[in-house]
C-alpha positions as a LaTeX table, in Angstrom:
\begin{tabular}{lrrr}
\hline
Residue & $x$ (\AA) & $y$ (\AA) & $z$ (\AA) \\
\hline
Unk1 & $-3.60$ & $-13.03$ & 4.96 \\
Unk2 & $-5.26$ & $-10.16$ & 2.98 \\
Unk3 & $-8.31$ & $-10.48$ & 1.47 \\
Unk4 & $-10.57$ & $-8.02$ & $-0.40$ \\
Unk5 & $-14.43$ & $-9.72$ & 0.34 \\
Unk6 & $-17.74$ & $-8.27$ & 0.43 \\
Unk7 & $-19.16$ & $-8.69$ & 3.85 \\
Unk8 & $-22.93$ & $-9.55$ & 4.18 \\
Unk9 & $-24.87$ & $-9.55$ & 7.08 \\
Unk10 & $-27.98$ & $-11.44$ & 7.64 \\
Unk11 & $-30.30$ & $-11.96$ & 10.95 \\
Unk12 & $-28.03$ & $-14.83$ & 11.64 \\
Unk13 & $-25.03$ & $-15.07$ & 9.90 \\
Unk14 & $-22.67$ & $-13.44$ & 8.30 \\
Unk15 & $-21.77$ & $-13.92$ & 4.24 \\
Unk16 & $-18.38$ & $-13.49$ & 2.99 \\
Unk17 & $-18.01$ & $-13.06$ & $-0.84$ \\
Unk18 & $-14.71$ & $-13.73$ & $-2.28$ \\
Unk19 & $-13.33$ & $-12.64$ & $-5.14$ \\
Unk20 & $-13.28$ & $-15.38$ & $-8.47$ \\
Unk21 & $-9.71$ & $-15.13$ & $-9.03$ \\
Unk22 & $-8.70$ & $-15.71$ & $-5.43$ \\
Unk23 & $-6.08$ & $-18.58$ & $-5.31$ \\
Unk24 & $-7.12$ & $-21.47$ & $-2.93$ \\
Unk25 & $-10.48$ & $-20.36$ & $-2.28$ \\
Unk26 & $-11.56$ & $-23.81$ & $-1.86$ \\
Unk27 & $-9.12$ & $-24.26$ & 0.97 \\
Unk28 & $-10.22$ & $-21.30$ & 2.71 \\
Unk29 & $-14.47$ & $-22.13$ & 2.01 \\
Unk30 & $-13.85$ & $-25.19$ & 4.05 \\
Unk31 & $-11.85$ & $-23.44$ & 6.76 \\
Unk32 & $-14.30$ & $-20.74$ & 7.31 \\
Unk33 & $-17.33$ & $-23.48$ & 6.87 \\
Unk34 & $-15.89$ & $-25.21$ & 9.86 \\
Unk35 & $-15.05$ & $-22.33$ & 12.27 \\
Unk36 & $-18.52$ & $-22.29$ & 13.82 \\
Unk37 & $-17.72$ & $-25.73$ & 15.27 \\
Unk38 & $-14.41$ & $-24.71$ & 16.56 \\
Unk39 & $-15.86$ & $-21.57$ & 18.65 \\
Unk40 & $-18.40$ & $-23.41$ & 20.14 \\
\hline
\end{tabular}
């Protein structure tokens, strides 16, 4: 998958901005939202 995001890094996180017109973006929110859980 290629994506063109703006990457934003904080103290303790990191903040992906995607681009408006990006197809499925709500699919891929929720995937990224849960990784955290998944590395742990």
């Amino acid at each position: 998958i290629k994506l063109a995001v703006q990457v934003e890094t904080l103290k303790k996180s990191i903040r992906l901005h995607l681009p408006r017109s990006m197809p499925d973006q709500v699919i891929l929110r929720y995937a990224l939202a849960r990784l955290p859980r998944l590395l742990v």
